[in-house]
Backbone and ligand atoms as CSV (ligand in chain L), in Angstrom:
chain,resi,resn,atom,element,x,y,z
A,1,UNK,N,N,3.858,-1.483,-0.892
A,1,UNK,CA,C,4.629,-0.935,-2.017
A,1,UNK,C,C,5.296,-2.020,-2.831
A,2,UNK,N,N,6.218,-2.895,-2.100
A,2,UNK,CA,C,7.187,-4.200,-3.047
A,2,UNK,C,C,5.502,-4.923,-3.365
A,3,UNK,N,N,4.221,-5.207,-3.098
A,3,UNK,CA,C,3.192,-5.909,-3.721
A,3,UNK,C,C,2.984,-4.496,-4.880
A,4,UNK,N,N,3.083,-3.551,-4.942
A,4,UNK,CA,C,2.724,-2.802,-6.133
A,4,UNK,C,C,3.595,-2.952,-6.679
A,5,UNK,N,N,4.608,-3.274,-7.145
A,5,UNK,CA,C,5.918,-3.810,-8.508
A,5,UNK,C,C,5.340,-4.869,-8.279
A,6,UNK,N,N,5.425,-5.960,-7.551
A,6,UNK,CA,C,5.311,-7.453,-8.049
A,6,UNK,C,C,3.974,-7.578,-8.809
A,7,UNK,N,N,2.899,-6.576,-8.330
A,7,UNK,CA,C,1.680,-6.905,-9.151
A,7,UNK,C,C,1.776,-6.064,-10.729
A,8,UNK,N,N,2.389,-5.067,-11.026
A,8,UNK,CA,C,3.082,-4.049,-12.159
A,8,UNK,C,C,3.861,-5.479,-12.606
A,9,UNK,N,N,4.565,-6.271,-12.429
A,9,UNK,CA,C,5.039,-7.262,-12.875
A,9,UNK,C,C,4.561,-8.466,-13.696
A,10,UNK,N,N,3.709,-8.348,-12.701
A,10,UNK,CA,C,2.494,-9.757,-13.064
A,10,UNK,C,C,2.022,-9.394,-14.400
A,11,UNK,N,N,1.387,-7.632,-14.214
A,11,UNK,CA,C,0.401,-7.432,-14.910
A,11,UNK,C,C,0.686,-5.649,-15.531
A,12,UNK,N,N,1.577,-5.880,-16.540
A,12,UNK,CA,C,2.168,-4.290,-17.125
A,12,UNK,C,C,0.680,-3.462,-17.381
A,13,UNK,N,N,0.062,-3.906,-17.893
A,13,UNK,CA,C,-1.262,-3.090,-18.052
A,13,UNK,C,C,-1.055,-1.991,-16.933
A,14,UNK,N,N,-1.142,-2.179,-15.728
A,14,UNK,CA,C,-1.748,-1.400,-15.009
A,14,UNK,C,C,-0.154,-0.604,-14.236
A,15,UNK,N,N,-0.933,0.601,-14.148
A,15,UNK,CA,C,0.317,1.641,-14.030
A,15,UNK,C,C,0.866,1.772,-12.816
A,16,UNK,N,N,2.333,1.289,-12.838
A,16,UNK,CA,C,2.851,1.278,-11.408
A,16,UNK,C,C,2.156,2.404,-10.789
A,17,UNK,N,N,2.126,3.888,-11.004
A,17,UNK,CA,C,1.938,4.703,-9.724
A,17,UNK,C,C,0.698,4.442,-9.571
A,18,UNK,N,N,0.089,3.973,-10.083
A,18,UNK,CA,C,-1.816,3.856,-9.884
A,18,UNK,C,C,-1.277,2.478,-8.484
A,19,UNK,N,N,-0.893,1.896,-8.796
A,19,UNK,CA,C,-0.344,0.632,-7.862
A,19,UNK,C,C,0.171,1.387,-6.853
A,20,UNK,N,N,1.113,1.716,-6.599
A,20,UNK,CA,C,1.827,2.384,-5.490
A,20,UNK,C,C,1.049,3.664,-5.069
A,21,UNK,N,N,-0.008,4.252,-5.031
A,21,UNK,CA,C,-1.371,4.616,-4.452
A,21,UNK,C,C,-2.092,3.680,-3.869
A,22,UNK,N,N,-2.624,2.696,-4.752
A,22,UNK,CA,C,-3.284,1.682,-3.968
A,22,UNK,C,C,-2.963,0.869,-2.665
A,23,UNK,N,N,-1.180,0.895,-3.196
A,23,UNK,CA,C,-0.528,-0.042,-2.082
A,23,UNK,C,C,-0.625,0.663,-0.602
A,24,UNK,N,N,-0.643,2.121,-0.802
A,24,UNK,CA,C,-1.138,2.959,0.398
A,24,UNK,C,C,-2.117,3.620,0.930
A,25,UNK,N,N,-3.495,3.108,-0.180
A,25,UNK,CA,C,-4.641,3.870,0.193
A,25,UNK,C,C,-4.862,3.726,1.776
A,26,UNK,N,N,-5.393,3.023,2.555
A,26,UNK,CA,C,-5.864,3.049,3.620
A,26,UNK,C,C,-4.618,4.113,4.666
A,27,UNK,N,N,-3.582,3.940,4.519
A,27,UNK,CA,C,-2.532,5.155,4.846
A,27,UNK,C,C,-3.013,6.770,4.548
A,28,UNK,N,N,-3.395,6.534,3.346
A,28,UNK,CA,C,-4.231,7.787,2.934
A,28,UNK,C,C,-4.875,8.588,3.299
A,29,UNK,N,N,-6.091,7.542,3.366
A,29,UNK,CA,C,-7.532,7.580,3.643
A,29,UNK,C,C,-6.888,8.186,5.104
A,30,UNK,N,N,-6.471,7.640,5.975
A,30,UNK,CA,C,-6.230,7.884,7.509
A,30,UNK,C,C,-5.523,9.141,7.645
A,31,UNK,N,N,-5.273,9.675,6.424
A,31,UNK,CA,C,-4.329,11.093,6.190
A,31,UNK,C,C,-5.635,12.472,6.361
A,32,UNK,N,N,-6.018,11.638,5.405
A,32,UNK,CA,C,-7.715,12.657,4.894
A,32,UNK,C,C,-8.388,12.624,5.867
A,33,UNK,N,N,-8.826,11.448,6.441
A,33,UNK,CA,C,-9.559,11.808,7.904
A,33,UNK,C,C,-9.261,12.844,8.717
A,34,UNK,N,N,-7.391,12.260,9.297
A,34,UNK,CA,C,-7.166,13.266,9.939
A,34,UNK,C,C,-6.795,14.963,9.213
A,35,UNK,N,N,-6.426,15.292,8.519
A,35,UNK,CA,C,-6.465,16.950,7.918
A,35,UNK,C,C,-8.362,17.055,8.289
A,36,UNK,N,N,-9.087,16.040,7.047
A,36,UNK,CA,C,-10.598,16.648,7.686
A,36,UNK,C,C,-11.056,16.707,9.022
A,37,UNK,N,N,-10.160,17.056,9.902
A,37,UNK,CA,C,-10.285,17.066,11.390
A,37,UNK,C,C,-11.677,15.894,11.917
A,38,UNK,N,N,-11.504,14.587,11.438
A,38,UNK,CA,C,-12.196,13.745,11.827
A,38,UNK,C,C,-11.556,12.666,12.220
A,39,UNK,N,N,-11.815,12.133,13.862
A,39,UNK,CA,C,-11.148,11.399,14.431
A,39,UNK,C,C,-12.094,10.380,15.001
A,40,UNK,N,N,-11.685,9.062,13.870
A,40,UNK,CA,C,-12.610,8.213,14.325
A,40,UNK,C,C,-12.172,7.275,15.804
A,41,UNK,N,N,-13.406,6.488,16.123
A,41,UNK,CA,C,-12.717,5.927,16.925
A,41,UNK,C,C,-13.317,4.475,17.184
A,42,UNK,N,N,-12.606,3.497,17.468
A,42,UNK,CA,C,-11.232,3.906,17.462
A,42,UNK,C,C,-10.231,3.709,16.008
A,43,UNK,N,N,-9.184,4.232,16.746
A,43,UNK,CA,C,-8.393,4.874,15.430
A,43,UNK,C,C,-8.440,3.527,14.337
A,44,UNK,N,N,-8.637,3.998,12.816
A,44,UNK,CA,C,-8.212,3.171,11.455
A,44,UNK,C,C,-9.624,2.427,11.511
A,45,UNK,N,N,-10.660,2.310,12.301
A,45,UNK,CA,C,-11.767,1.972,11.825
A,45,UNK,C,C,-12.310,2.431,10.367
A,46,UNK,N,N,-12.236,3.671,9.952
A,46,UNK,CA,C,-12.784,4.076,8.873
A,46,UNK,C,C,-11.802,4.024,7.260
A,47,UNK,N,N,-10.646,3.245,7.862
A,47,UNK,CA,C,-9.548,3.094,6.799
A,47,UNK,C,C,-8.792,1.541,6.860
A,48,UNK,N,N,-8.847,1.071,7.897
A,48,UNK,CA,C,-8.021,-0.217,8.064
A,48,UNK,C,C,-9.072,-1.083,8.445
A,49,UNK,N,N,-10.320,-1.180,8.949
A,49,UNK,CA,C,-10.985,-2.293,9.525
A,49,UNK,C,C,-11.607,-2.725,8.100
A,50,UNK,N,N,-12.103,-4.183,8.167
A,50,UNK,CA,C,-13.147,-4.942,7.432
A,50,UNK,C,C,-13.520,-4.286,5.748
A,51,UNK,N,N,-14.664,-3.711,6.544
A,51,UNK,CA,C,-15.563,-3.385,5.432
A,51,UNK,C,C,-14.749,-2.132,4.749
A,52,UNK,N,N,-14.067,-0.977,5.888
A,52,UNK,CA,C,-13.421,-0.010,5.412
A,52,UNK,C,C,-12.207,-0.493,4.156
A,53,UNK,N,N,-11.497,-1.871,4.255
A,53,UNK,CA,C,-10.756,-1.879,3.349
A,53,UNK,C,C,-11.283,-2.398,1.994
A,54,UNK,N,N,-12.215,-3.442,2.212
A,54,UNK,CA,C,-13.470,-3.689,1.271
A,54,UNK,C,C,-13.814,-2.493,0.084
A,55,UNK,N,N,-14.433,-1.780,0.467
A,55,UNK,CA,C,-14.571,-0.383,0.226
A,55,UNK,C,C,-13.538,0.598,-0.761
A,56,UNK,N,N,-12.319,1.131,0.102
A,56,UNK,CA,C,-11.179,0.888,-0.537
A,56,UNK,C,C,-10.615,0.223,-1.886
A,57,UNK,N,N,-10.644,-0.743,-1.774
A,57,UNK,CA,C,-10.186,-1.721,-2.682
A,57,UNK,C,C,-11.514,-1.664,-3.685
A,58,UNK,N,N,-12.851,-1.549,-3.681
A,58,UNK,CA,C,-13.672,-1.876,-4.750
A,58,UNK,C,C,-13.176,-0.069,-5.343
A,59,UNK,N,N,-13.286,0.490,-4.649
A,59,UNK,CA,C,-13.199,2.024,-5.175
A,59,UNK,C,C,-11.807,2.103,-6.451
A,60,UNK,N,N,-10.702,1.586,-5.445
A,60,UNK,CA,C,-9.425,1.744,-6.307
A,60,UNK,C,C,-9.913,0.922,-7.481
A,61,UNK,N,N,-10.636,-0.443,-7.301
A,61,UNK,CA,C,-10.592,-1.583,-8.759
A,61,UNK,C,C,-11.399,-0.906,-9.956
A,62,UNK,N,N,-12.495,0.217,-9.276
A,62,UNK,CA,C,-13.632,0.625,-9.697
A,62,UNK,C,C,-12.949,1.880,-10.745
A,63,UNK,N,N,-12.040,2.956,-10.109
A,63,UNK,CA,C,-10.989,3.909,-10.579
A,63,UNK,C,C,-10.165,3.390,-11.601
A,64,UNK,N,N,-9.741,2.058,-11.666
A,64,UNK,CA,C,-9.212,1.644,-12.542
A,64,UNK,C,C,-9.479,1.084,-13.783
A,65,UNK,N,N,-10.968,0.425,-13.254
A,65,UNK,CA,C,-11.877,0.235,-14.323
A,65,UNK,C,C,-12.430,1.476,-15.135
A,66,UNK,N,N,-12.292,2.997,-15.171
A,66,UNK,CA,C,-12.642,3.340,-15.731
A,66,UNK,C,C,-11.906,3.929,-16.816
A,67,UNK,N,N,-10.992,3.763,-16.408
A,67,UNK,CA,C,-9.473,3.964,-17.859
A,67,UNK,C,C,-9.505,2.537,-18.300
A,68,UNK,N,N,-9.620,1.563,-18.116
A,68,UNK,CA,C,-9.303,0.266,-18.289
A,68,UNK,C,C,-10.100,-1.043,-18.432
A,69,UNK,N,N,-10.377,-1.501,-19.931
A,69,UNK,CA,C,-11.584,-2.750,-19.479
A,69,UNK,C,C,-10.460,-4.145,-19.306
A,70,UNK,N,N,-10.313,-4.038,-17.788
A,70,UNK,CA,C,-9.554,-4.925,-17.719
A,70,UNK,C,C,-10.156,-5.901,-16.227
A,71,UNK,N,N,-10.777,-6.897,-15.871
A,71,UNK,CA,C,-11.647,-7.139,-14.772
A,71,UNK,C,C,-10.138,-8.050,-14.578
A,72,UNK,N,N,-9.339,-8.770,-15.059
A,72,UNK,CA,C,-8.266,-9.205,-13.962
A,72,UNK,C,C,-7.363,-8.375,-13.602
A,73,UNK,N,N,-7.012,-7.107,-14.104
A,73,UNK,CA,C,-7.002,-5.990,-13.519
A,73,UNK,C,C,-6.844,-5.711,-12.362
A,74,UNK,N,N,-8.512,-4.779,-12.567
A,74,UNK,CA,C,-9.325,-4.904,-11.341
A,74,UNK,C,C,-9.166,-5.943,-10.217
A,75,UNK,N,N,-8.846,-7.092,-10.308
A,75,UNK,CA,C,-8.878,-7.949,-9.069
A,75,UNK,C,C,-7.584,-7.823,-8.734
A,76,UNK,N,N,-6.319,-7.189,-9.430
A,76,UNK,CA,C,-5.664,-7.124,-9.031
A,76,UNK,C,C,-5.232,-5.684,-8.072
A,77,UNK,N,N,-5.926,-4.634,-8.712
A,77,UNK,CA,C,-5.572,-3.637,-8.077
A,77,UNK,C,C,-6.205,-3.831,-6.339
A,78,UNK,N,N,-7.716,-4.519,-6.630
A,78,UNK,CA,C,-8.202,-4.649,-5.234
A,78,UNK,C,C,-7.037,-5.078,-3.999
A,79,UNK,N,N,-6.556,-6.497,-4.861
A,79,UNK,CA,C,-6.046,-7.235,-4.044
A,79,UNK,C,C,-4.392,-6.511,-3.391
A,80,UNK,N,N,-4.020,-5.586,-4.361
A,80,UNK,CA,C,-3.035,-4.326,-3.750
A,80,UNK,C,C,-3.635,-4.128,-2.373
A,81,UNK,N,N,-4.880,-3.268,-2.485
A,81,UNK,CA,C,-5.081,-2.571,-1.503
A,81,UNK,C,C,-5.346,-3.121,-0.763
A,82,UNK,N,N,-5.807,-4.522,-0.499
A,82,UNK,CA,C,-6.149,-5.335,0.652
A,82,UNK,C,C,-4.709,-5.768,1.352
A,83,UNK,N,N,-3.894,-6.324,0.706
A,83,UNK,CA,C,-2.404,-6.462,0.968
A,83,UNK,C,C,-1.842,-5.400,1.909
A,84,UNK,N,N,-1.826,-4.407,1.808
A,84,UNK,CA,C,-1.830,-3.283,2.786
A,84,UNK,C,C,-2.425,-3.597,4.166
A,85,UNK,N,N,-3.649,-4.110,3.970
A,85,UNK,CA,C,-4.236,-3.976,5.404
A,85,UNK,C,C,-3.423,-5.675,6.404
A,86,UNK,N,N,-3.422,-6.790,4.970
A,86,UNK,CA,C,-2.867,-7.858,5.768
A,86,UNK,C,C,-1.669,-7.643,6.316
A,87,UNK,N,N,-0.993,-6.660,5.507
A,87,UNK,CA,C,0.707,-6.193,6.042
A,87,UNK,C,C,0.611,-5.735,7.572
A,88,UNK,N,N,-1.204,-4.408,7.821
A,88,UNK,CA,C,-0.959,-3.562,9.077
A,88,UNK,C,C,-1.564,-4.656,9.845
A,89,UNK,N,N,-2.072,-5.431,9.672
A,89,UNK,CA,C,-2.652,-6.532,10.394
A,89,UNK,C,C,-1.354,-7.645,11.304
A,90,UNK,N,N,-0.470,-7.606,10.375
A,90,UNK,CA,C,0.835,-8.400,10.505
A,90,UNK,C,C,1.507,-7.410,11.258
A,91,UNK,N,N,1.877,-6.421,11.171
A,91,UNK,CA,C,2.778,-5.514,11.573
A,91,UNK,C,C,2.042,-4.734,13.268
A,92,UNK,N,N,1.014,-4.219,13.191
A,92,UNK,CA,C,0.593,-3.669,13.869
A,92,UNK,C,C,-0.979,-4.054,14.508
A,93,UNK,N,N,-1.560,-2.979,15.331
A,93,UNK,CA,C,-3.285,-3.851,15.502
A,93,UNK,C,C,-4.027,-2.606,15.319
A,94,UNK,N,N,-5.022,-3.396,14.712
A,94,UNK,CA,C,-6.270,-2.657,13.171
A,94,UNK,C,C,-7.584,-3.213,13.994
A,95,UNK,N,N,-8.878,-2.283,13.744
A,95,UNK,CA,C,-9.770,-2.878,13.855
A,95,UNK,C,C,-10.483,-3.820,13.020
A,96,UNK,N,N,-11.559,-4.620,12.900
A,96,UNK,CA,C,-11.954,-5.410,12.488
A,96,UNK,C,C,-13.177,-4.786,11.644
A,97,UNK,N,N,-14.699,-4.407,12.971
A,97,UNK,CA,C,-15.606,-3.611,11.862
A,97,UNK,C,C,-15.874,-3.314,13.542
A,98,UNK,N,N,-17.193,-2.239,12.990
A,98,UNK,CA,C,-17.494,-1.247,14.335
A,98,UNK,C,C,-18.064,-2.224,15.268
A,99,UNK,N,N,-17.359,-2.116,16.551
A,99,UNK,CA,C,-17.786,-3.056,17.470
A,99,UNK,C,C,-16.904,-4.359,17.813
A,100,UNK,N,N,-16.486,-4.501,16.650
A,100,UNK,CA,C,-16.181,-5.717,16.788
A,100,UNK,C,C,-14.471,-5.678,17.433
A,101,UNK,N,N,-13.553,-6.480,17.374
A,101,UNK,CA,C,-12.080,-7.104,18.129
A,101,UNK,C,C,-11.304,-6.082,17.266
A,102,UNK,N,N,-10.122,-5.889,18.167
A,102,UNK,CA,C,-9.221,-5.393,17.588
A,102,UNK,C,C,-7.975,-6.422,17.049
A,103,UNK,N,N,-7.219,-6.790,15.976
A,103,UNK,CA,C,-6.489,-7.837,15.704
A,103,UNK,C,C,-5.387,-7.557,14.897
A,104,UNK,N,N,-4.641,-7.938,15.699
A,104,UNK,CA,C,-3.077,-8.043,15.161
A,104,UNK,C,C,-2.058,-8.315,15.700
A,105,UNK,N,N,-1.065,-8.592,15.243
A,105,UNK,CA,C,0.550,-9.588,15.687
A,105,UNK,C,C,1.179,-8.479,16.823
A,106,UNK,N,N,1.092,-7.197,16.069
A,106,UNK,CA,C,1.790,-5.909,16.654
A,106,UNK,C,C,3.358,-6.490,16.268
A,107,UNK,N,N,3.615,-7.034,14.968
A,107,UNK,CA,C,4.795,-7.443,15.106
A,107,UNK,C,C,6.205,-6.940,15.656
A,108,UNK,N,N,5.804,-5.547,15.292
A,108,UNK,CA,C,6.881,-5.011,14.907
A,108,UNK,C,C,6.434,-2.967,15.147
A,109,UNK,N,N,6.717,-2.259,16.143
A,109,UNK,CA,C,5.813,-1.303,15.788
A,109,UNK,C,C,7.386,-0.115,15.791
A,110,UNK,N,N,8.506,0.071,15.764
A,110,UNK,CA,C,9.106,0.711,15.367
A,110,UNK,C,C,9.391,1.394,14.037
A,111,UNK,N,N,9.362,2.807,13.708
A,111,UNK,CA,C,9.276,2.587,12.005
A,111,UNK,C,C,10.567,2.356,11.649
A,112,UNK,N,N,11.708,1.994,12.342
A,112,UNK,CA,C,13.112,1.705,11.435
A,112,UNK,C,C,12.843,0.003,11.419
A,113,UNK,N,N,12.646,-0.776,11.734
A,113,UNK,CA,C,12.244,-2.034,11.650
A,113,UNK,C,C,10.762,-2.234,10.780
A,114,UNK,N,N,9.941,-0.978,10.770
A,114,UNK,CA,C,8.747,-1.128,10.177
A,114,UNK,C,C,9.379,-0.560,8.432
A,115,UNK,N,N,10.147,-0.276,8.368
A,115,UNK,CA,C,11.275,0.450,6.899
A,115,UNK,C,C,11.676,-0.624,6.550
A,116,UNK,N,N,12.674,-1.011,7.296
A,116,UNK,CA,C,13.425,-2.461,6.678
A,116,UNK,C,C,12.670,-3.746,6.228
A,117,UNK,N,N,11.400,-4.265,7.053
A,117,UNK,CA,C,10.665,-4.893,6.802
A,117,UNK,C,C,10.018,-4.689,5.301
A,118,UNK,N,N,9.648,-2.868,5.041
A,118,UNK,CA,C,8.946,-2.798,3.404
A,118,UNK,C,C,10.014,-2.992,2.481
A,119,UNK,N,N,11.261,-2.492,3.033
A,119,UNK,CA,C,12.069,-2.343,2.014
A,119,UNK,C,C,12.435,-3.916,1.341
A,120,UNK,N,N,12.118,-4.697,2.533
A,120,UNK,CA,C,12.514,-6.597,1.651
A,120,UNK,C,C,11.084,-7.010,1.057
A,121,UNK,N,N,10.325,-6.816,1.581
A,121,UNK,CA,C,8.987,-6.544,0.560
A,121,UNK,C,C,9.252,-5.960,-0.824
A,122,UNK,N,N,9.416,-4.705,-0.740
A,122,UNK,CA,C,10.009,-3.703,-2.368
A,122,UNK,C,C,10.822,-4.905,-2.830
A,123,UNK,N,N,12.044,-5.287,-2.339
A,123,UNK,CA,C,13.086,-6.301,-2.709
A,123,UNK,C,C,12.469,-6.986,-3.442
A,124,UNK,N,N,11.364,-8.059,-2.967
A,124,UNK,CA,C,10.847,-8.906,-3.828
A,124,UNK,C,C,9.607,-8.486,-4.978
A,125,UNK,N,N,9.404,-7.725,-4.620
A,125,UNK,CA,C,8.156,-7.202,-5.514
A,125,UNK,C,C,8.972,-7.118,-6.835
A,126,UNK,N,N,9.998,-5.789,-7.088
A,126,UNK,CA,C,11.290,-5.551,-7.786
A,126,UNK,C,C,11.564,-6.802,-8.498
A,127,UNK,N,N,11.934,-7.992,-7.326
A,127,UNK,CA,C,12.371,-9.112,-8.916
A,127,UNK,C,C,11.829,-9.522,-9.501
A,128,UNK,N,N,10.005,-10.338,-8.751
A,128,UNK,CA,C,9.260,-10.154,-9.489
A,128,UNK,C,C,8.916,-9.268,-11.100
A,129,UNK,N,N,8.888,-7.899,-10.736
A,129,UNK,CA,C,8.576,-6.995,-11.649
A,129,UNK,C,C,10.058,-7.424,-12.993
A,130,UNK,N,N,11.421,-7.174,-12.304
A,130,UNK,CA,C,12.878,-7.774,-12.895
A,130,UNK,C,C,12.720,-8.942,-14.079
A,131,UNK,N,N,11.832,-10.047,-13.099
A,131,UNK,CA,C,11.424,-11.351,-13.942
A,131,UNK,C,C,10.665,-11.220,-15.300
A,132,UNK,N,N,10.009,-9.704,-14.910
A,132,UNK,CA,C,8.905,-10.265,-16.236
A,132,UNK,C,C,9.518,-9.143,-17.066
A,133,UNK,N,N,10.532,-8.602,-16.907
A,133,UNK,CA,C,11.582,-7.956,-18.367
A,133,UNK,C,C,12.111,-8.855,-18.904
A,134,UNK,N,N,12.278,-8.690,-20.669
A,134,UNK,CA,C,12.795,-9.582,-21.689
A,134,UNK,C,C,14.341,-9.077,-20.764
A,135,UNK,N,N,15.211,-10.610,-21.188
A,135,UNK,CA,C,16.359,-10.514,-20.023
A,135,UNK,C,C,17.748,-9.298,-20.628
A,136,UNK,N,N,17.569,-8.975,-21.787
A,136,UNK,CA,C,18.501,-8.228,-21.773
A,136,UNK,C,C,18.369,-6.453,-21.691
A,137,UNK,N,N,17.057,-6.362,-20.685
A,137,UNK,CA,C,16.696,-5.335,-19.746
A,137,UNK,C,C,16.704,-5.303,-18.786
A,138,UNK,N,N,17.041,-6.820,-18.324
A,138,UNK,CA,C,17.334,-6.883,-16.711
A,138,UNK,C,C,18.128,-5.991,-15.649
A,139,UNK,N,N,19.696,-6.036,-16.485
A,139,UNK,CA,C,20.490,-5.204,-16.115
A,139,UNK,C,C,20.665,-4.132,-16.667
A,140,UNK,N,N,19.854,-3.096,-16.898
A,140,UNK,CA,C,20.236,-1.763,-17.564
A,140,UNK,C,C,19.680,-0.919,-16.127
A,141,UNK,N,N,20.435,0.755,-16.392
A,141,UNK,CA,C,20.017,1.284,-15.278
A,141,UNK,C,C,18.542,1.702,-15.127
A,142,UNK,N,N,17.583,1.776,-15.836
A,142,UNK,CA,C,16.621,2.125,-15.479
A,142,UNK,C,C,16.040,1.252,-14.192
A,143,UNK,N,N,15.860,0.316,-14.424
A,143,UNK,CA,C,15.562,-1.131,-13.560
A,143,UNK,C,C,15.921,-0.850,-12.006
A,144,UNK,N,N,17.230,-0.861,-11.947
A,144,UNK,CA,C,17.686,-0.101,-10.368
A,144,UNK,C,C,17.585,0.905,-10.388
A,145,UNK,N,N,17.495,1.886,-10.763
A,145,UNK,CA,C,16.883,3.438,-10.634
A,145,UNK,C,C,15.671,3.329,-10.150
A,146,UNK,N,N,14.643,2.645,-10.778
A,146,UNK,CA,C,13.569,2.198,-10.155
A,146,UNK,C,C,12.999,1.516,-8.646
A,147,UNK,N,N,13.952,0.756,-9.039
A,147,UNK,CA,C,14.199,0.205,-7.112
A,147,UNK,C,C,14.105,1.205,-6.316
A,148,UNK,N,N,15.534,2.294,-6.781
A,148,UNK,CA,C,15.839,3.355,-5.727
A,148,UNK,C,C,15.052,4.056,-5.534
A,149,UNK,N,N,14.089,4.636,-6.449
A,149,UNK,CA,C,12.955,5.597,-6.714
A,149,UNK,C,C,12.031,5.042,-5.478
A,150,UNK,N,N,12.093,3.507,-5.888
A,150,UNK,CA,C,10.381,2.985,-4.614
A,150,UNK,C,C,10.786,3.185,-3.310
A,151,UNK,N,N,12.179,3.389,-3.303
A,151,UNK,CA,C,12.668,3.415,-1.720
A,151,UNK,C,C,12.134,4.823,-1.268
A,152,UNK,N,N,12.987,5.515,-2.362
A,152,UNK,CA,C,12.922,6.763,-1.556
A,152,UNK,C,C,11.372,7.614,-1.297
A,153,UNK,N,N,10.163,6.779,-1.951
A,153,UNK,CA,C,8.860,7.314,-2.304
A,153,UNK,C,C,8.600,6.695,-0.933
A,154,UNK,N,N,9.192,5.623,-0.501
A,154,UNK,CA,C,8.624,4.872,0.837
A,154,UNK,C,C,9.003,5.562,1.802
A,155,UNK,N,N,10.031,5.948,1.799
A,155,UNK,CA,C,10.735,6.707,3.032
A,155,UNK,C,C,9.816,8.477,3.057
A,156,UNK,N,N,9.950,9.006,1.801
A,156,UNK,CA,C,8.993,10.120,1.915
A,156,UNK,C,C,7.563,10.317,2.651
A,157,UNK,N,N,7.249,9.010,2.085
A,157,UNK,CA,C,5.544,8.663,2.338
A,157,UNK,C,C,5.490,8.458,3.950
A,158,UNK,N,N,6.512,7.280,4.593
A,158,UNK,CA,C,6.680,7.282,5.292
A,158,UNK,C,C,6.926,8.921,6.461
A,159,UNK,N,N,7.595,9.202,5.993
A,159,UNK,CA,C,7.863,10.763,7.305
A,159,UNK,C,C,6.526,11.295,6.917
A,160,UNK,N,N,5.820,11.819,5.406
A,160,UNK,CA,C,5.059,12.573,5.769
A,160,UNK,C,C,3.820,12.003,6.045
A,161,UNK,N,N,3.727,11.004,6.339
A,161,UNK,CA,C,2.500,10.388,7.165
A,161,UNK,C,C,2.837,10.388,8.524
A,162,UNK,N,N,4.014,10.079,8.878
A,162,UNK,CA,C,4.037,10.328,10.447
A,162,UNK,C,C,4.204,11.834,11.002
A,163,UNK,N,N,4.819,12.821,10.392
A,163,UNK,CA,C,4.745,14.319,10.588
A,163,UNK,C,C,3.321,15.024,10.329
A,164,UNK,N,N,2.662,14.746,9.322
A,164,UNK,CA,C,1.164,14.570,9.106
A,164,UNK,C,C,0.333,14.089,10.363
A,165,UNK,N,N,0.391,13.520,10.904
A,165,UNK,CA,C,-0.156,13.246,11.957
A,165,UNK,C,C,-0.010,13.323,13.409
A,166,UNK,N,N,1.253,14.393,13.128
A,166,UNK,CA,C,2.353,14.878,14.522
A,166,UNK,C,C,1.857,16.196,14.423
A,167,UNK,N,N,1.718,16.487,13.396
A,167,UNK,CA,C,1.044,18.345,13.191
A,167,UNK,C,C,-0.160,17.988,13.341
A,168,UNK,N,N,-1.321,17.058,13.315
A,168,UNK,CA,C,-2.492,17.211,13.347
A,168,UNK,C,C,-2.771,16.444,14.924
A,169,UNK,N,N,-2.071,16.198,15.339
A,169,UNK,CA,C,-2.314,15.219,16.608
A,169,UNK,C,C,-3.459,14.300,16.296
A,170,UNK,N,N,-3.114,13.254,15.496
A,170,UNK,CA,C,-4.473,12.170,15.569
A,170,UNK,C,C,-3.522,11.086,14.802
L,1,ZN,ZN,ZN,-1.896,1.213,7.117
């Protein structure tokens, strides 16, 4: 999510919420699996491993390309959605591709430590995004309204992906 403002920052063209989708596709994707009562295995192969985020990411750059002739863009929206997977890669353990190792730090697998961690992510994404306002928009309220908004979309997203998957058991 804080890489979807910092990249909305970089690059106004492209529409924060289209970004803050991307920043959670593979979250998604692992949403849709499970409602389509399909349980891969093992788990996030078909949303977090290799080729699955590959995939992902050309789809989102591909979605974006079609409102948009914008190919640095596009490399940017990809690189959203890949960011995601280096985050669950960092944070937690993801597969690789079918067959292959499972890999990750498991840094951190609590979600109140897995919250605080996005929320200094958002932090920086935010100034980023902050930086590239002409400066006497810096401080007006929209700007932190905005902040607050990404929080509370994180925290939403957050429960209903984990209740989502407490009602579906997968
Ligand atoms: Zn994930």
């Amino acid at each position: 999510m804080g890489f979807a403002l910092g990249a909305h920052g970089i690059r106004r063209a492209i529409p924060l919420w289209f970004l803050v989708i991307a920043s959670q596709l593979p979250d998604w994707a692992d949403a849709a699996f499970c409602f389509a009562g399909i349980r891969p295995s093992p788990q996030g192969i078909l949303s977090h491993s290799i080729p699955a985020v590959a995939l992902l990411a050309l789809g989102a750059a591909v979605a974006y390309s079609v409102a948009h002739r914008d190919p640095a863009g596009m490399l940017i929206v990809a690189a959203v959605v890949i960011s995601h997977a280096l985050g669950d890669y960092f944070t937690g353990i993801k597969p690789t591709w079918a067959g292959g190792p499972m890999i990750g730090l498991q840094f951190y697998r609590r979600p109140v430590i897995d919250f605080v961690i996005e929320a200094g992510v958002i932090l920086g994404g935010w100034w980023i995004y902050r930086r590239s306002l002409p400066e006497s928009r810096r401080t007006t309220e929209p700007v932190f309204t905005l902040l607050g908004a990404l929080i509370v979309i994180q925290i939403g997203a957050d429960i209903f992906l984990s209740l989502a998957k407490g009602i579906r058991k997968c």
